[in-house]
C-alpha positions as CSV (number, residue, x, y, z in Angstrom):
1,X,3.8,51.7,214.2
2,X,6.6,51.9,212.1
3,X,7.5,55.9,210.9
4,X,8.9,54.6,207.7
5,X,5.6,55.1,205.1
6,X,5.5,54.7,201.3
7,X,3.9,58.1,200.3
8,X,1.8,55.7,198.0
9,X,1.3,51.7,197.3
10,X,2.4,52.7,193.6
11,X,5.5,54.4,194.2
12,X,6.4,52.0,197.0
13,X,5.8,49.4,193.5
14,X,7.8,51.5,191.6
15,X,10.7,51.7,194.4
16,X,10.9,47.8,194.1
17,X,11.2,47.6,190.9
18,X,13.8,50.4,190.8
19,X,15.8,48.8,193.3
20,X,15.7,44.8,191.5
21,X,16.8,47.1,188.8
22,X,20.4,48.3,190.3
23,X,21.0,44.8,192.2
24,X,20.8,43.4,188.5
25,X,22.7,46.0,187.0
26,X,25.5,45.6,189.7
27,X,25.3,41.3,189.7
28,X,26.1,42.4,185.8
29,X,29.1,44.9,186.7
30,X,30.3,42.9,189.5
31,X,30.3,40.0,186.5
32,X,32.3,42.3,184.1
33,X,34.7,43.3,186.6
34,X,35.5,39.6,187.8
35,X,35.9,38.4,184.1
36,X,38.2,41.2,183.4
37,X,40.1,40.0,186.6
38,X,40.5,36.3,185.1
39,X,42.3,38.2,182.4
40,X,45.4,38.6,184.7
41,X,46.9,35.8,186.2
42,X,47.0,35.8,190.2
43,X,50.7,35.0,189.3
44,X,53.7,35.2,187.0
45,X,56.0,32.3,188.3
46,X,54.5,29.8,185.3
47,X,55.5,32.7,182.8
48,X,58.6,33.8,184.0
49,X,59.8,30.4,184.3
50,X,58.7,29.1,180.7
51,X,60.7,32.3,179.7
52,X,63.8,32.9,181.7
53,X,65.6,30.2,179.9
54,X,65.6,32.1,176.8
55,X,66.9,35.0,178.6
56,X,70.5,35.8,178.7
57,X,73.3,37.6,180.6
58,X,75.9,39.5,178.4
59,X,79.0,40.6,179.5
60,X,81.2,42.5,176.9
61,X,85.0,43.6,177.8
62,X,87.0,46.3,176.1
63,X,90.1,48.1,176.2
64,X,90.7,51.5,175.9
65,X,93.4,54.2,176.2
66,X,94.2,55.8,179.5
67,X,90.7,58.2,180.6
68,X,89.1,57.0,177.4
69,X,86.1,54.5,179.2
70,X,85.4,56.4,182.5
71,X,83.7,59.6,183.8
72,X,84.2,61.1,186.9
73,X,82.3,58.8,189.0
74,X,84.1,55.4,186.9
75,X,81.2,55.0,185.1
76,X,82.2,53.2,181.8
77,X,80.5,55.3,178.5
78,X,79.1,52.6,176.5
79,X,77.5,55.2,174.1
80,X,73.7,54.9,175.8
81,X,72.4,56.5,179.3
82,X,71.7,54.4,182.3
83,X,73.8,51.4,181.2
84,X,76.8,49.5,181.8
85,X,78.5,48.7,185.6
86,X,81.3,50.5,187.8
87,X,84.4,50.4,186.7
88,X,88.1,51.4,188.3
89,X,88.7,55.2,187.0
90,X,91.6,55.0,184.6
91,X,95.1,56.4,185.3
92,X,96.2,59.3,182.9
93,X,98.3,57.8,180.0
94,X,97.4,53.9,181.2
95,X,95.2,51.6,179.2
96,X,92.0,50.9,180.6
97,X,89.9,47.3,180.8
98,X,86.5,48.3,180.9
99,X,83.6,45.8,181.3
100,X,80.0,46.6,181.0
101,X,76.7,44.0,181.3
102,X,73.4,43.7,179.6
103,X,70.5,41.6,178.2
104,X,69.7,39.5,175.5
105,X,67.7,36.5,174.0
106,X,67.2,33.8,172.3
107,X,65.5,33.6,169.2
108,X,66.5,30.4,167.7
109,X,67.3,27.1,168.9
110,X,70.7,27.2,167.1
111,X,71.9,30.1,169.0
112,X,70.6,33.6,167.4
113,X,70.7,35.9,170.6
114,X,69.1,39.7,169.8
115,X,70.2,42.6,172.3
116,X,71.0,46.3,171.6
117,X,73.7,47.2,169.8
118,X,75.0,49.9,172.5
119,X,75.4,46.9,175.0
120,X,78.3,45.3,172.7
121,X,79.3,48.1,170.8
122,X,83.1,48.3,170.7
123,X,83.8,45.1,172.8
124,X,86.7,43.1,172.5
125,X,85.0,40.1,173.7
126,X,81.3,39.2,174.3
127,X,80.1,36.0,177.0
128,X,76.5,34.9,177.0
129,X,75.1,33.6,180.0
130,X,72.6,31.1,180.6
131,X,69.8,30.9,183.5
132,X,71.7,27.3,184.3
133,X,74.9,29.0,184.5
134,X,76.1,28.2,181.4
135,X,78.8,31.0,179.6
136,X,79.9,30.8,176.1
137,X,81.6,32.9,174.3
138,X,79.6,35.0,171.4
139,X,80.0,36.4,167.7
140,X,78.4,39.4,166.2
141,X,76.4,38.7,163.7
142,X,75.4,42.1,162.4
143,X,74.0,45.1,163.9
144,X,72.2,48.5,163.1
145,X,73.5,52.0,165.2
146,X,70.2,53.5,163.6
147,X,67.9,51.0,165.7
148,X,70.1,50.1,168.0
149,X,69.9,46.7,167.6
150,X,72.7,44.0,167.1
151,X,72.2,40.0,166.6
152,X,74.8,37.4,167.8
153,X,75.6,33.7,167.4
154,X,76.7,31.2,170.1
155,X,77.8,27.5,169.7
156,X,75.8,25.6,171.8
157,X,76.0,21.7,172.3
158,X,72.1,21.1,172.8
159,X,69.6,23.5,170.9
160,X,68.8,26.0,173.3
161,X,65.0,27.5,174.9
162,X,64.3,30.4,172.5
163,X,61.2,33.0,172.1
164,X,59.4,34.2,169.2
165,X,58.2,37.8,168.4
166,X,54.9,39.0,168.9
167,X,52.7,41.7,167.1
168,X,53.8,45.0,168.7
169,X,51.1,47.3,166.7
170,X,48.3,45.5,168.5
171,X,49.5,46.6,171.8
172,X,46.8,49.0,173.7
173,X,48.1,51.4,176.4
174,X,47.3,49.4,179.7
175,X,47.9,46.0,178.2
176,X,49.7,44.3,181.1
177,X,54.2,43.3,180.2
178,X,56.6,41.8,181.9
179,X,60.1,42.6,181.6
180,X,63.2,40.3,182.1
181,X,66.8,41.1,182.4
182,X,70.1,41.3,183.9
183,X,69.8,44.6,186.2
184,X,72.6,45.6,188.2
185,X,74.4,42.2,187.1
186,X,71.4,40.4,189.1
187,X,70.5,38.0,185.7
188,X,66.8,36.7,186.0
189,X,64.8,39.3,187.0
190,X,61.4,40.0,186.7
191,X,59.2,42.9,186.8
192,X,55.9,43.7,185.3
193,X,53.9,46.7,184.6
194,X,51.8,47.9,182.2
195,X,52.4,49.7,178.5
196,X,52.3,53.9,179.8
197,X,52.3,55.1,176.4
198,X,53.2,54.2,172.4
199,X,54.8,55.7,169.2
200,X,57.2,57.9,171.7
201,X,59.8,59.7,170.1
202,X,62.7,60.6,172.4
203,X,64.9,61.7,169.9
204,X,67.7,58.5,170.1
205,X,67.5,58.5,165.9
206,X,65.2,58.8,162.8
207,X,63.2,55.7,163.2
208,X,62.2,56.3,166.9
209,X,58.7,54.8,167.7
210,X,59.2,53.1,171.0
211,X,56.9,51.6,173.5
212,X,56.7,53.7,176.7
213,X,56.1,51.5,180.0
214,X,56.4,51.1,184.0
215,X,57.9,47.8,183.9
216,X,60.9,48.3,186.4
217,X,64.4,48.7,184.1
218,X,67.7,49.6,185.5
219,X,71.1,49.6,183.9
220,X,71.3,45.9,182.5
221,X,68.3,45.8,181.8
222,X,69.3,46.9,178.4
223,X,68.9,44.0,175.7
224,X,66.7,42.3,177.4
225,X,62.9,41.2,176.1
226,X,59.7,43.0,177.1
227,X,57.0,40.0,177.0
228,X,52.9,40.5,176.5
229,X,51.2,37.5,178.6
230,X,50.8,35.2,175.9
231,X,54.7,35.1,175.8
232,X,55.6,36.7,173.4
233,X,58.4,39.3,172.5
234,X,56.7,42.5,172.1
235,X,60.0,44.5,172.7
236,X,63.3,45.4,173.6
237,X,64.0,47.4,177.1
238,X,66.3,49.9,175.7
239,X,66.2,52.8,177.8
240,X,64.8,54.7,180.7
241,X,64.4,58.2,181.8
242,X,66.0,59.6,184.8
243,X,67.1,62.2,187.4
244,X,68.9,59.4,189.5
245,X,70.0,57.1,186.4
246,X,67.9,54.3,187.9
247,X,64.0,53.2,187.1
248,X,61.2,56.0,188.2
249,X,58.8,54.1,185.7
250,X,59.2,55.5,182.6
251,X,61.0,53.1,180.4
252,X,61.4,52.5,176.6
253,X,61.3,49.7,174.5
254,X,62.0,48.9,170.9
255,X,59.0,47.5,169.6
256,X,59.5,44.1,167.6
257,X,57.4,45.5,164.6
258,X,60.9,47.7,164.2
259,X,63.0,44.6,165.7
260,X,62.3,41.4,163.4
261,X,62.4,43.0,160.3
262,X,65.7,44.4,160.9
263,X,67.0,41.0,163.0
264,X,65.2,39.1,159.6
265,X,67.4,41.3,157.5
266,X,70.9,40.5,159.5
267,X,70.3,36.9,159.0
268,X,69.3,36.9,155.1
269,X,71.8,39.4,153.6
270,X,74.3,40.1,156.7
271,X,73.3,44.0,155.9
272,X,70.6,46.6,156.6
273,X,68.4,47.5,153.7
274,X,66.6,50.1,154.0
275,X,63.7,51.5,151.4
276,X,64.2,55.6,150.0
277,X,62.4,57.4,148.0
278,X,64.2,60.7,147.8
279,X,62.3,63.9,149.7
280,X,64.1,65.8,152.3
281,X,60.8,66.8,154.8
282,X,60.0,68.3,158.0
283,X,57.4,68.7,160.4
284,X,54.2,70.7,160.4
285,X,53.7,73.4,162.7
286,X,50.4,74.7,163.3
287,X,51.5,78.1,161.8
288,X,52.1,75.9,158.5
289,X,48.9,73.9,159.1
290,X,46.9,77.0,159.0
291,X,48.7,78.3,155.4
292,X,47.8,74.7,153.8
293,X,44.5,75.2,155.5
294,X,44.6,72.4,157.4
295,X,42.3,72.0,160.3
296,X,45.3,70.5,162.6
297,X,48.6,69.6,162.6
298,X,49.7,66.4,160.6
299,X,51.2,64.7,157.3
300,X,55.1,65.7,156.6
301,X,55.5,68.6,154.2
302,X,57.9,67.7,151.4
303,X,61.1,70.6,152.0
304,X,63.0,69.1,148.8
305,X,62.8,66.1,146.3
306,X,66.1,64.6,145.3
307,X,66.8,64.8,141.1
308,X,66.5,61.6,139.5
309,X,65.4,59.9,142.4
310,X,61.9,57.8,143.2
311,X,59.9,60.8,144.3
312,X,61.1,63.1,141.5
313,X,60.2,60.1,139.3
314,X,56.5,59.8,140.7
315,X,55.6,63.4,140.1
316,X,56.1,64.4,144.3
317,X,57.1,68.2,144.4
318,X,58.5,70.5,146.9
319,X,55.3,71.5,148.7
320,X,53.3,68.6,148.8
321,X,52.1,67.3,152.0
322,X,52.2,63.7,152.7
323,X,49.4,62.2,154.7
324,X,49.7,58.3,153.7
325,X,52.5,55.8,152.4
326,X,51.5,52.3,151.5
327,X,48.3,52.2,153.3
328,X,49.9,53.4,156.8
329,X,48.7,57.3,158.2
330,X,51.3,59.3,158.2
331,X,50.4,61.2,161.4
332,X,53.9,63.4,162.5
333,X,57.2,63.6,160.0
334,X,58.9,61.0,162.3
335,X,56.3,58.2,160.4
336,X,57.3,58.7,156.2
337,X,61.3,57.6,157.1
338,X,60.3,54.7,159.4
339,X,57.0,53.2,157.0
340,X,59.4,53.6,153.8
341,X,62.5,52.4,155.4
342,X,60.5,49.4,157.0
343,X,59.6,48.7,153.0
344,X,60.4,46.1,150.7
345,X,62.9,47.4,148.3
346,X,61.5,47.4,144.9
347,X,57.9,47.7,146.0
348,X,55.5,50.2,143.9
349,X,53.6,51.9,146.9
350,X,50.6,54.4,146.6
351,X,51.9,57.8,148.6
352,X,48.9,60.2,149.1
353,X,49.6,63.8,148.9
354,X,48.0,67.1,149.6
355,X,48.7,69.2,146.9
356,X,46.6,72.8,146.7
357,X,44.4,71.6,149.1
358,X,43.4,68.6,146.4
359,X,44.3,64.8,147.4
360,X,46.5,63.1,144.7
361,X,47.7,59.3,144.9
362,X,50.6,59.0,143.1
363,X,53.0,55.6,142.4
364,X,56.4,55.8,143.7
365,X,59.3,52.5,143.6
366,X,61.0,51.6,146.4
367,X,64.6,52.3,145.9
368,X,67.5,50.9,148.3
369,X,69.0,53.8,150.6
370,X,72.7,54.5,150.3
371,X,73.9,56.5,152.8
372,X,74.9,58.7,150.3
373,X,71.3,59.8,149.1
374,X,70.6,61.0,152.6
375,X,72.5,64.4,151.3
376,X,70.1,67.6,151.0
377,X,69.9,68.5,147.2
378,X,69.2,72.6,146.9
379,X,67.0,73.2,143.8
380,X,68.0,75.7,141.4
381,X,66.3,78.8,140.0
382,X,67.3,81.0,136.8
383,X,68.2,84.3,138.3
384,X,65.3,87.3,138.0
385,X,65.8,91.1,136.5
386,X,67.0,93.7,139.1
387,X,64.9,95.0,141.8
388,X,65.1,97.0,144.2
389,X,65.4,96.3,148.3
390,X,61.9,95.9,149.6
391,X,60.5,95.7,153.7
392,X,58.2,93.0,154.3
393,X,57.5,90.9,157.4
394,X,60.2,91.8,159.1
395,X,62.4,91.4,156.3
396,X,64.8,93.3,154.0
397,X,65.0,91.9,150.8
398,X,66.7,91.9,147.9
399,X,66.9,90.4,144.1
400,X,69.2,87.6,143.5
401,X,72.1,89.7,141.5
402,X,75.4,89.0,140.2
403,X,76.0,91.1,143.0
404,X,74.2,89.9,146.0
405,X,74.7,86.2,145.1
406,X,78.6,87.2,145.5
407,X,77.9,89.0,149.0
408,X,75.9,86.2,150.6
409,X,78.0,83.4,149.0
410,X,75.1,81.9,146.9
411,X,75.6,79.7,144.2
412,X,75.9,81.3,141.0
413,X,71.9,80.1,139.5
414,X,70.3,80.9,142.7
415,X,66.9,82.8,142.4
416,X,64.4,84.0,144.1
417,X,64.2,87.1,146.7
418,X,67.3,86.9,148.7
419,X,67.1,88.3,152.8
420,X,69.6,90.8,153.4
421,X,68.3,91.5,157.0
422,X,66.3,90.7,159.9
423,X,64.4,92.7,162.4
424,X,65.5,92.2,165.7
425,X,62.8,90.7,167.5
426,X,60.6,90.0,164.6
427,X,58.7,86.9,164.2
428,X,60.7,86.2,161.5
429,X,63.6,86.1,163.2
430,X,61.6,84.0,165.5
431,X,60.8,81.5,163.0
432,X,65.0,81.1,162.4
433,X,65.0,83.3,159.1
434,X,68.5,84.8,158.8
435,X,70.4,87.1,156.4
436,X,71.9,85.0,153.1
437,X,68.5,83.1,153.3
438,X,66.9,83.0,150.0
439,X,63.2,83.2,149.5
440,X,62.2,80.6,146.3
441,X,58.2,80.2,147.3
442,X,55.9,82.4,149.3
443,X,52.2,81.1,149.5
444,X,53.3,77.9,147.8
445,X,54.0,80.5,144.2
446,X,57.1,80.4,143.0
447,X,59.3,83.3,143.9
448,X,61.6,85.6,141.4
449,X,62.1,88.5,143.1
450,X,61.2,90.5,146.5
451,X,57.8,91.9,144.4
452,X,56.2,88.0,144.9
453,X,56.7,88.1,148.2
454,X,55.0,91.3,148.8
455,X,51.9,90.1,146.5
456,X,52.2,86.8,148.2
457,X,51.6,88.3,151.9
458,X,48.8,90.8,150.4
459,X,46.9,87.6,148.6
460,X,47.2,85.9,152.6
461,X,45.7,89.3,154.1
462,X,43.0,89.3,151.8
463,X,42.2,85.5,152.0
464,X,42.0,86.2,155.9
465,X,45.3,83.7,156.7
466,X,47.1,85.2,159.3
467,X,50.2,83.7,158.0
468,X,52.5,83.3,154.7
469,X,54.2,79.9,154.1
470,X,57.8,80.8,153.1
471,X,60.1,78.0,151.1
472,X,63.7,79.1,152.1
473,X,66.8,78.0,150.9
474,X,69.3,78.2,153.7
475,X,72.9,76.8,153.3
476,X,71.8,74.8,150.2
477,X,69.0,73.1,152.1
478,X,65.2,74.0,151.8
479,X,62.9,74.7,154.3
480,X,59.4,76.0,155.0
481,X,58.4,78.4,157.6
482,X,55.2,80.0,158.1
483,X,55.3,84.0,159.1
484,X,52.6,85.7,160.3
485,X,51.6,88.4,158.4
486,X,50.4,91.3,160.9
């Protein structure tokens, strides 16, 4: 007799049916996990060899004055980490040839070829080679040192295999890339991996938004395209991160959402134009977030608007925070300079501000950015009556005199409550306040003397902030710290 007994007929039923149950639900799973698996090919070689032929080898040559192109270890310096070849350490006083490699492709059949503008900067000549073997000799196009990117031509006697772009903002960390390039002067490699990360800043210039991935890249990798399955250019290996200089699996790529629009740019006007609006801004710290009264972090606060310019125009003022430009989230600082650079010059956008804790949508024109407008403009203030010095937050302060403005070197309309010292070890020191900084706004109120600033930090106490958002001026450029209050 079997020791193995039901403790009754009905939950022996019920056991059954539990158990039909999880086979069904697993059959289901085991379904799921088998479709996602068709999702990846069992292998690459079809891909990689529709794409390789649009994937090129540059080699750039350049000479340079004796010790100029060479570390210690005869490492050219091409301007970007982890790139370029050995060279022969130069002789003191003795020009030096130095030649580097890198990446590139083809984007048109005529002979457009797109790499980074750090693998041919500087070069006195510039050879593109093909996956048959093929060299020729290359022109620069145009190029941008803010994105890195650069675009050349090549005379070709047959139209050559070329690539298109793909839509980089519909990648999804995990979505599977392959990677093609010229590492270590070994042209038509592959690797694959997946995307790590997105929007990654690594501080390489203001419009940084690169895609973070595993994809094996070494130096000479540089140039070269990062591909999504279907094909497509999704971005441009740029750089990696490294204690060794070679790949640990974190690499970066430009994304082509910042790529075509700039390469689209080269080719129409043979220049970079950019869209301004005029606001100098900077990033919100929780400290800041809490004066606003924000419940986190985001937006970029407006630290000066530029006279005359599209912002002052559209009724933007020093304070406001900005959360949205043309339909896009701004989510850190790092997003307002990329959306509006990325947009059509001309264009009347809808910017949404934060402005006393009310929502505004204002209209603001496009302008065209000239280097020049990139300047910090320091607002003015009449100068207040007299006061006397007054402690506050770690501060000495005093009224914007004749006198003081002559001390600190101010301009001769500055207002506002001027700081004539810091308390070692104080959170305002802390928060980079130093003496000849002058006070124009404390709890967003306009400042005339150190008596706002007091009433200012009284109004936070009482309100329960533990914190007073200062507007500083500080070597004619504005600022906004927040200073806690205790």
């Amino acid at each position: 007799m079997s020791r193995v007994r039901w403790l009754s007929d009905g939950w022996g039923r019920r056991a059954a049916l539990a158990f039909a149950v999880l086979l069904v639900l697993s059959a289901a799973g085991t379904a799921r996990l088998e479709a996602a698996a068709r999702m990846v090919p069992q292998s690459l070689a079809e891909l990689a060899q529709k794409l390789s032929p649009a994937v090129v080898n540059i080699s750039t040559s350049q000479t340079l004055p004796g010790g100029a192109g060479a570390d210690d270890e005869g490492i050219p310096d091409e301007g970007a980490p982890f790139e370029g070849q050995p060279g022969i350490p130069a002789l003191p006083g003795r020009p030096e040839k130095v030649q580097s490699l890198g990446s590139g492709f083809v984007i048109d059949p005529a002979g457009i070829i797109v790499t980074n503008n750090h693998v041919i900067e500087g070069a006195d000549r510039i050879d593109v080679t093909f996956s048959d073997g093929t060299t020729l000799p290359a022109k620069v196009r145009g190029r941008d040192e803010k994105t890195d990117i650069a675009v050349l031509k090549v005379e070709a006697k047959r139209p050559l295999t070329y690539v298109t772009f793909g839509d980089s903002r519909k990648l999804r960390v995990g979505d599977w890339v392959v990677a093609i390039g010229n590492p270590f002067g070994l042209g038509g490699s592959v690797t694959t991996g997946i995307v790590s990360a997105l929007n990654r800043d690594i501080h390489a210039g203001n419009y940084d938004d690169f895609i973070q991935t595993d994809a094996a890249i070494n130096r000479g990798n540089s140039g070269g395209p990062l591909f999504s399955l279907g094909g497509e250019v999704i971005g441009m290996n740029t750089a990696i991160i490294s204690p060794s200089g070679e790949s640990v699996g974190i690499g970066f790529a430009t994304p082509s959402s910042t790529i075509a629009p700039i390469v689209d740019q080269i080719l129409r006007y043979g220049q970079i134009r950019r869209g301004w609006i005029g606001v100098r801004i900077q990033s919100v710290s929780p400290e800041i977030a809490a004066t606003l009264g924000l419940a986190d972090a985001h937006g970029a606060l407006v630290a000066g608007v530029t006279p005359g310019g599209p912002a002052a125009a559209a009724g933007i003022e020093t304070g406001d925070l900005v959360t949205a430009f043309d339909g896009q989230d701004i989510r850190e600082m790092r997003d307002l300079p990329r959306i509006v650079a990325e947009t059509e010059i001309g264009k009347q956008a809808t910017i949404v501000v934060m402005r006393a804790g009310k929502e505004m949508r204002l209209k603001i024109r496009v302008a065209k950015l000239v280097e020049a407008d990139e300047a910090a403009v320091a607002q003015k203030i009449a100068p207040p009556p007299a006061q006397e010095k007054v402690q506050i937050l770690g501060l000495d302060l005093l009224a914007a005199t004749p006198d003081v403005r002559a001390r600190f070197k101010l301009d001769a309309g500055t207002g506002g409550a001027v700081v004539a010292g810091v308390k070692p070890s104080s959170a305002a020191e802390g928060k980079g306040v130093k003496p000849g900084d002058v006070i124009v706004e404390a709890g967003q109120t306009p400042v005339k003397g150190p008596q706002d600033v007091v009433a200012a930090v009284n109004d936070a106490k009482k309100a329960g902030r533990k914190s007073v958002l200062l507007r500083l001026l500080s070597g004619g450029s504005s600022r906004f710290a927040a200073v806690p209050v205790d």
